[in-house]
C-alpha positions in Angstrom: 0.0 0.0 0.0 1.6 3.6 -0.8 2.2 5.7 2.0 1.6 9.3 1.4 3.0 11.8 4.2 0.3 14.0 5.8 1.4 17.7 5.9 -0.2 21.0 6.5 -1.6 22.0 3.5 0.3 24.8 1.7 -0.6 27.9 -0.4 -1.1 26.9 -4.3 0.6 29.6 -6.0 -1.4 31.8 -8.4 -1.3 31.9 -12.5 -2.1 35.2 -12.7 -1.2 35.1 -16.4 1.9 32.8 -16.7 1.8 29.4 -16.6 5.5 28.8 -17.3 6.8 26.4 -14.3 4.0 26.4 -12.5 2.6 23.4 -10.9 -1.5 23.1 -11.8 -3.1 21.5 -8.6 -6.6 23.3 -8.3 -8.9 25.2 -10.4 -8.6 28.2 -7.7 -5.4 29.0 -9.2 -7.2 30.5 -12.0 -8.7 33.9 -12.9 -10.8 34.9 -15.5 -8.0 36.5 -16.9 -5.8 33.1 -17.0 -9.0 31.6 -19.1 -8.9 34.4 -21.4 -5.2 33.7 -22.0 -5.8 29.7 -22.4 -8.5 29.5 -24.3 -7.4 31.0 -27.8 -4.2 28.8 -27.7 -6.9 26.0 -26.7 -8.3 26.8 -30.2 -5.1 26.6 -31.9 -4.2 23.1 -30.2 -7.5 21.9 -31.4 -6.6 22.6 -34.9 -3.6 20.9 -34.6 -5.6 17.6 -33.6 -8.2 17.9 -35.9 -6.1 18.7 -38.8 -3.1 16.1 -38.1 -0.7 18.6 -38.3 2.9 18.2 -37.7 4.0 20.0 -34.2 7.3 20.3 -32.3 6.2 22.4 -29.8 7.6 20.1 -27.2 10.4 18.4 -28.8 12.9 17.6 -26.6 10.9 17.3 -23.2 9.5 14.2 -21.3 6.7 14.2 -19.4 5.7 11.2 -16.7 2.2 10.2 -16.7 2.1 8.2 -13.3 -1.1 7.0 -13.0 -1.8 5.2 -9.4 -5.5 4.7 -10.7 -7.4 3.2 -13.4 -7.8 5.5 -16.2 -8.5 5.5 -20.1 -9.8 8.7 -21.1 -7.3 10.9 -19.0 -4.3 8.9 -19.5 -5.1 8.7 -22.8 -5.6 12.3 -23.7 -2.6 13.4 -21.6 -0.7 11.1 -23.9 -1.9 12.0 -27.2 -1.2 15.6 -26.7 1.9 15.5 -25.9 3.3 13.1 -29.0 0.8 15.3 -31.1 2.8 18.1 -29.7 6.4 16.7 -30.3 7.5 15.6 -26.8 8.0 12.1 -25.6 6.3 10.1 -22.6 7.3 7.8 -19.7 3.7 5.8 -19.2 3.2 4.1 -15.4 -0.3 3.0 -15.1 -1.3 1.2 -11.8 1.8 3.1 -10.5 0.9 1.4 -6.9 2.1 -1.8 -7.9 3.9 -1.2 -10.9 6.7 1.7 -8.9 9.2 1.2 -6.0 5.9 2.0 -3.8 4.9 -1.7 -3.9 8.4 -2.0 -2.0 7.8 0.3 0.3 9.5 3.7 -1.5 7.5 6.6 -0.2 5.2 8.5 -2.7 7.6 11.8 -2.2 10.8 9.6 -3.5 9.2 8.2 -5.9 7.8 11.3 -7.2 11.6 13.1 -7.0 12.5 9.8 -9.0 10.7 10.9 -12.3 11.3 14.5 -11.6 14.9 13.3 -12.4 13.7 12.0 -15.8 11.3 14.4 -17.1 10.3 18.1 -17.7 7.0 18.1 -15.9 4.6 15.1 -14.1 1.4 14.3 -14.8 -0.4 12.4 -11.8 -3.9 10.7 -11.2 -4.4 9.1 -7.8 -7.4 7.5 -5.7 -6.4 9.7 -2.7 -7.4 13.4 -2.2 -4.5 15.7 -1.4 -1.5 13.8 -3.2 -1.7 15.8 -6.3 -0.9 18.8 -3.5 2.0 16.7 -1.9 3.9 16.0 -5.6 3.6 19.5 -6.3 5.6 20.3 -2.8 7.8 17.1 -3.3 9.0 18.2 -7.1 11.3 21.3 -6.7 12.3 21.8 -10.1 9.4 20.4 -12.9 5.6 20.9 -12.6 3.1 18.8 -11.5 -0.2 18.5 -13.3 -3.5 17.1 -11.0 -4.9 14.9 -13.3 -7.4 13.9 -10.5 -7.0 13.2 -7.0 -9.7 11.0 -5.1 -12.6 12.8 -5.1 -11.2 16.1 -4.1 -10.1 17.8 -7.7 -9.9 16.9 -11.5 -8.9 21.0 -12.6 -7.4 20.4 -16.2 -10.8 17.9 -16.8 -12.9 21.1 -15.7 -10.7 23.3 -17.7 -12.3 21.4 -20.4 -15.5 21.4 -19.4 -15.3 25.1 -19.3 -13.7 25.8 -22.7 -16.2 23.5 -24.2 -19.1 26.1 -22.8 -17.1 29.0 -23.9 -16.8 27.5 -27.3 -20.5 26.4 -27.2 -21.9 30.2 -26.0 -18.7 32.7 -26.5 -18.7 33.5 -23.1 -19.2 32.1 -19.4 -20.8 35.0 -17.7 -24.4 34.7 -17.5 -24.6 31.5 -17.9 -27.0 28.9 -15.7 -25.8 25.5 -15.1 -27.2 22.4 -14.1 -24.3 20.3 -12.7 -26.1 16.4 -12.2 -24.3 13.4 -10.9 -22.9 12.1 -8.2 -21.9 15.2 -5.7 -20.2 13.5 -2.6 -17.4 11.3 -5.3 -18.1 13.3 -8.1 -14.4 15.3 -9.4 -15.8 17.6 -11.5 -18.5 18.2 -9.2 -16.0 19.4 -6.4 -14.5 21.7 -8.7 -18.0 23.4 -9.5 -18.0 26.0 -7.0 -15.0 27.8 -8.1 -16.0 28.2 -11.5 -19.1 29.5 -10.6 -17.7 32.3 -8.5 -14.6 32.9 -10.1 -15.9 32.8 -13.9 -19.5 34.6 -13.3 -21.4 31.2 -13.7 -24.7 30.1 -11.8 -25.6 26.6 -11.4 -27.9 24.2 -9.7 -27.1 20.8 -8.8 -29.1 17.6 -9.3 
């Protein structure tokens, strides 16, 4: 069983407007203004995946998709973007049993392990709050919360937002019905900062 260190929990540090470095753990990280920023060059990856196009954006970097849970659609995205995009990937799924945890290695050494090999870490894992304890393990790449028990899924959410931007041109004004399973629900625990932060109403089901 992987043994993750409890720790006071820490202050995510802020887009505000450059992403370059920075780990992305939660959606409240993000301003309206970050959105307006990502969402054009969302527009302009799209194109690149719809059209097939050639891309080297990230040739020359690794990124680690360390999965400690059962995924298809995540893993899988994560994974076609970056080859679409150039780069290269190192691929652990079931990372519980499949990574020096199953020998007892703590989740913070193994997370410093692939920080050795790669330019940034993309993690998914059954336990809320590990997504926040890679970020503070991994000094020098970022870390990408790809879904973290039922506490946050921010880049899935991300999506979920562009999609409604795309869909209406806009988020403000906008009422929501968010319907599904609230108490283990991801997405669902992200909803209130998107409806604050973004000028979004919703009910839930």
């Amino acid at each position: 069983m992987i043994r993750v260190a409890s720790h006071p929990r820490t202050e995510l540090e802020m887009i505000n407007g450059n992403f370059k470095g920075k780990d992305i753990v939660s959606l409240a990280q993000f301003s309206a203004q970050d959105l307006h920023l990502l969402f054009p060059l969302t527009t302009e990856m799209k194109q690149i995946a719809l059209n097939n196009e050639p891309s080297y954006l990230l040739a020359g970097t690794v990124v680690s998709l360390l999965f400690f849970e059962p995924s298809s659609r995540t893993f899988g995205s994560f994974a076609a973007a970056v080859k679409r995009l150039g780069g290269e990937t190192i691929e652990i799924q079931n990372a519980e049993t499949t990574t020096s945890c199953y020998k007892g290695e703590s989740f913070e050494d193994t997370i410093r392990t692939f920080e050795a090999y790669s330019n940034a870490i993309v993690l998914r894992h059954k336990l809320a709050g590990t997504a926040e304890r890679a970020a503070e393990a991994a000094s020098d790449v970022p870390v990408i919360n790809a879904g973290d028990g039922n506490n946050e899924h921010p880049t899935q959410t991300l999506l979920d937002l562009y999609t409604l931007y795309e869909k209406f041109g806009r988020l403000g004004g906008l009422t929501c019905l968010l319907a599904g399973d609230p108490l283990n629900s991801r997405h669902d625990t992200d909803g209130p900062a998107p409806q604050g932060r973004f000028s979004r109403s919703s009910s839930r089901c």
